[in-house]
C-alpha positions as MATLAB code, in Angstrom:
seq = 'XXXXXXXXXXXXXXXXXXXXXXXXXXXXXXXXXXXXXXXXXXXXXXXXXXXXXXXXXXXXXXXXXXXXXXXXXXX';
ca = [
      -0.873    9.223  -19.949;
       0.200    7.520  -23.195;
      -2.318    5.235  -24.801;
      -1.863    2.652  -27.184;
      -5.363    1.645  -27.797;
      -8.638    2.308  -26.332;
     -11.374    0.136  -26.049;
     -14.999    1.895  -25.676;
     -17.154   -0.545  -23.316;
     -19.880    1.942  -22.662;
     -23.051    0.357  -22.363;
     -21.815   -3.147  -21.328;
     -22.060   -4.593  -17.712;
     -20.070   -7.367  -15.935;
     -18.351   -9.274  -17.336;
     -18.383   -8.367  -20.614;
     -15.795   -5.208  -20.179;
     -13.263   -7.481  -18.599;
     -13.744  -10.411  -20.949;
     -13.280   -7.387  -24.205;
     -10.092   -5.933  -22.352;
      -8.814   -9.902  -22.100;
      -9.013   -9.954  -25.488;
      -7.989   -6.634  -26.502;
      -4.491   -7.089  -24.295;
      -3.954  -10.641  -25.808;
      -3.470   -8.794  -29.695;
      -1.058   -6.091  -27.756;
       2.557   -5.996  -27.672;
       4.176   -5.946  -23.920;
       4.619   -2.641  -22.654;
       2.063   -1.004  -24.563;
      -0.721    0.780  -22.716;
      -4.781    0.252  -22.987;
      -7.188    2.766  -22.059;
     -10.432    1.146  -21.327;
     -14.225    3.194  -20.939;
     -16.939    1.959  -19.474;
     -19.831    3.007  -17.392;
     -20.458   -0.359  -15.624;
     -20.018    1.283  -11.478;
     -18.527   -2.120  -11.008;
     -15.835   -1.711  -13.346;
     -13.801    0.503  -10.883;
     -13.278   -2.548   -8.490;
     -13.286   -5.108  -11.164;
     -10.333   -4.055  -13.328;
      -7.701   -3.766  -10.598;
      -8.690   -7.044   -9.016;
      -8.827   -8.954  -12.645;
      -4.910   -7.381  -13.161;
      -4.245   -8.486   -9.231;
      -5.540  -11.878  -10.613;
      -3.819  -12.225  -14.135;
      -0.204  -10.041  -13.563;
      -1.167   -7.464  -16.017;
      -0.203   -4.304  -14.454;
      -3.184   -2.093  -13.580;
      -1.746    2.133  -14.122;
      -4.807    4.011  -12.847;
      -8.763    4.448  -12.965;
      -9.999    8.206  -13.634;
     -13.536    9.239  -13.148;
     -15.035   11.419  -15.742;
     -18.814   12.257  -15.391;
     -20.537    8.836  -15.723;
     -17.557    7.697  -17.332;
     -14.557    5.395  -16.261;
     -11.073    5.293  -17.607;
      -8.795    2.392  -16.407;
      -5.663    2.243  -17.841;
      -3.513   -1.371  -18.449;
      -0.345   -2.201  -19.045;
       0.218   -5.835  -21.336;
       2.770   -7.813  -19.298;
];
């Protein structure tokens, strides 16, 4: 998949990975694409429900290791 950005929130629990991706999609154009890592287990749930929640459009979540990628679409 075709990234725009990605935002490294290893090491940072709930919320704080949502509130940096809020923040990180809010300087991005619409259309463009951010990946976002974090090891936070919650993360996997939280990200599509915060996108369900605001209209961004949530593209996928990949498991690598201890490591999850979700991937974002800006509205």
């Amino acid at each position: 998949m075709k990234t725009d950005k990605t935002l490294d929130c290893t090491g940072l629990f709930c919320p704080v990975p949502i509130v940096k991706t809020k923040l990180e999609l809010e300087k991005m154009k619409s259309g463009e694409v951010l990946e976002i890592l974090a090891d936070d287990p919650g993360f996997e749930k939280d990200l599509p429900a915060w996108c369900t929640t605001t209209g961004e459009k949530f593209m996928e979540m990949k498991k690598e290791g201890k490591i999850f990628k979700g991937y974002v679409m800006k509205k």
